[in-house]
C-alpha positions in Angstrom: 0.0 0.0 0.0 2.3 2.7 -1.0 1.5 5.6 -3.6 3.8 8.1 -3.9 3.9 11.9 -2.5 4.8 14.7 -5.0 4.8 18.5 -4.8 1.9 20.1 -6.1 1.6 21.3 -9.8 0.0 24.5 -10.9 0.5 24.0 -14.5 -2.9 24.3 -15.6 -6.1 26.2 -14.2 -8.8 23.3 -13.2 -11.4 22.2 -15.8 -14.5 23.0 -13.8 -17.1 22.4 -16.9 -15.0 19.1 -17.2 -15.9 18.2 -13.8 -19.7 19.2 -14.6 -20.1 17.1 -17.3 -18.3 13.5 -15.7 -20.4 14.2 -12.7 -23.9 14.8 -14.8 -22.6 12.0 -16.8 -22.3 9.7 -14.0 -25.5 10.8 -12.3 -27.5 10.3 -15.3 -25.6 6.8 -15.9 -27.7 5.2 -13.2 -30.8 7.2 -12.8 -29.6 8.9 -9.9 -32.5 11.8 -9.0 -32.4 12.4 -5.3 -29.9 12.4 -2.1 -28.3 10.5 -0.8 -25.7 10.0 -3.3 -23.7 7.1 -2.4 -19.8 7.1 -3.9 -18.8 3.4 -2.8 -22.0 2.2 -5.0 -21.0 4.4 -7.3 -17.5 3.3 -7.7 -17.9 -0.4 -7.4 -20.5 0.1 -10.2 -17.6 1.8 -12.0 -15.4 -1.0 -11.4 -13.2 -0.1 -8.6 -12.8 -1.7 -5.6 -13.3 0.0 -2.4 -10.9 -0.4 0.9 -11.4 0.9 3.7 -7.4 0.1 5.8 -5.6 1.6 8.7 -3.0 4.5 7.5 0.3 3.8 9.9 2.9 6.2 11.1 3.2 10.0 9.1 0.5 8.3 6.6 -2.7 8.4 9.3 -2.8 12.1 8.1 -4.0 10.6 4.4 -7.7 10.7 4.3 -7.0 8.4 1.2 -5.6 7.2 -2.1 -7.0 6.3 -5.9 -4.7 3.4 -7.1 -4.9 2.6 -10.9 -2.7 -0.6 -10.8 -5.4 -1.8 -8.4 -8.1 0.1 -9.7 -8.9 0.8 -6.3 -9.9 3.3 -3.8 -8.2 3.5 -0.2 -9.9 5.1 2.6 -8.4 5.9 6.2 -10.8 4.0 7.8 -10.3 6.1 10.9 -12.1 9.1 9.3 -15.0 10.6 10.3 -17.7 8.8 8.0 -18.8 11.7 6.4 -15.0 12.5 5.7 -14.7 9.2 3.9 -17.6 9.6 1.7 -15.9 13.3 0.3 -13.1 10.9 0.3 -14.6 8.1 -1.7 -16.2 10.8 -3.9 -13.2 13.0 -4.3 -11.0 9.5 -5.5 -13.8 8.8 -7.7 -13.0 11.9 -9.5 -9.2 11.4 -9.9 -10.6 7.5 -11.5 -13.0 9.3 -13.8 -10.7 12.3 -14.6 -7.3 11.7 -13.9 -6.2 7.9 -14.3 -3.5 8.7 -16.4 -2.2 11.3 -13.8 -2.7 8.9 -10.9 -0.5 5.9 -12.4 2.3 8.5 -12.9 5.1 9.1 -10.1 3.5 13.2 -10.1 0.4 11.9 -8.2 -0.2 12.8 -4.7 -2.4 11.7 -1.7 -5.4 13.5 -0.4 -3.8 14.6 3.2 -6.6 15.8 5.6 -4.5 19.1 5.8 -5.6 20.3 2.2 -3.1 22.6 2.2 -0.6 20.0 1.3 -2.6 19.9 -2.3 -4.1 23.3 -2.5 -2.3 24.4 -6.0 -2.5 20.9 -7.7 -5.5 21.9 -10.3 -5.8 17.4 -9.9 -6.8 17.9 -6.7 -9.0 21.2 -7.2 -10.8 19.2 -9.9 -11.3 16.3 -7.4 -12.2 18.6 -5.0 -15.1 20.3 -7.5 -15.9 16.3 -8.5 -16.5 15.5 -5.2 -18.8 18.7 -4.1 -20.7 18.2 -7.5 -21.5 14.8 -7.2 -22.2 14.5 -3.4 -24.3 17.8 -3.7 -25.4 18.4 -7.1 -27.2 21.8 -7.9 -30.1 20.2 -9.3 -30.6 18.4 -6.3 -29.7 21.3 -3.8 -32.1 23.4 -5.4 -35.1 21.1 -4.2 -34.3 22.1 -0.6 -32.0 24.6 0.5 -34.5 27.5 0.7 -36.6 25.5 3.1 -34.1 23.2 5.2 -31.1 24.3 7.9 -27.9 23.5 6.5 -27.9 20.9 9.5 -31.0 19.7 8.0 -29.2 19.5 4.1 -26.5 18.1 6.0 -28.1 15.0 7.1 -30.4 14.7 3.1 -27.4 14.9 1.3 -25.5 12.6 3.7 -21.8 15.2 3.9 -21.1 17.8 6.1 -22.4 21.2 7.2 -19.1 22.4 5.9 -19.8 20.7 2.5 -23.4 22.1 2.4 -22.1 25.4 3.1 -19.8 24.9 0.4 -22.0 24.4 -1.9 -24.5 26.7 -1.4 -22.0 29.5 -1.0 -20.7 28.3 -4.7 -24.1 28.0 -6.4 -26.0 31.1 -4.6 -23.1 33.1 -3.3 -24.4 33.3 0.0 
């Protein structure tokens, strides 16, 4: 279980309308119309395997790792559980839009502290994949005007910080 670390690349700007259009993709792909959206389904139905292992020593800082070779997802299985579904959702993203990237010795691991990865456009497009997919607009549209963000929180299965995310992206409030 080893993947390796690199320094972050800001080579490119991310692909946001990229990300859109995997994660409408994928949602349309299996009917998906309503929260919870569940990445581990997802991903298994995408052909990856799905681990949730015990990150030793400097590594229990990784929240988690997309390996090609395996065509697997690794998740800290000491995370929060909402953590690990971002997680699971975020290493879907690199498997859907950065294989090639992940099976090079340039890819990186998703440390909890994202400040590790916050230049890498990879990661910022993960990031977006993630957020997108977990919390899509078309679903968040259905109920933030009437529901706390505790409330979203627990409908979309992901954190208050995620639905505040979100919602701060889509509305700008």
């Amino acid at each position: 279980m080893s993947a390796p670390i690199a320094s972050a690349s800001a080579d490119r700007a991310p692909d946001y309308l990229l990300v859109k259009r995997e994660v409408s993709a994928l949602l349309g792909k299996y009917d998906i119309d309503e929260p919870p959206v569940d990445p581990v389904r997802l991903a298994r139905n995408e052909g990856l395997g799905v681990r949730f292992v015990s990150f030793a020593g400097d590594y229990s800082a990784v929240s988690g790792f997309y390996d090609p070779g395996e065509n697997a997802i690794y998740v800290n299985e000491d995370e929060y559980p909402l953590r690990q579904t971002f997680t699971i959702a975020h290493e879907l993203g690199h498997a859907k839009l950065h294989r090639d990237w992940a099976a090079s010795a340039d890819y990186s691991l998703l440390w909890r502290d994202q400040s590790k990865n916050a230049d890498d456009f990879h990661e910022k497009e993960a990031n977006a994949f993630a957020a997108h997919l977990l919390v899509p607009r078309k679903f968040l549209e259905k109920y933030y005007r009437t529901l706390t963000t505790e409330q979203l929180s627990r409908i979309f299965a992901v954190s208050v910080p995620v639905i505040k995310n979100r919602i701060s992206f889509e509305y700008g409030i």
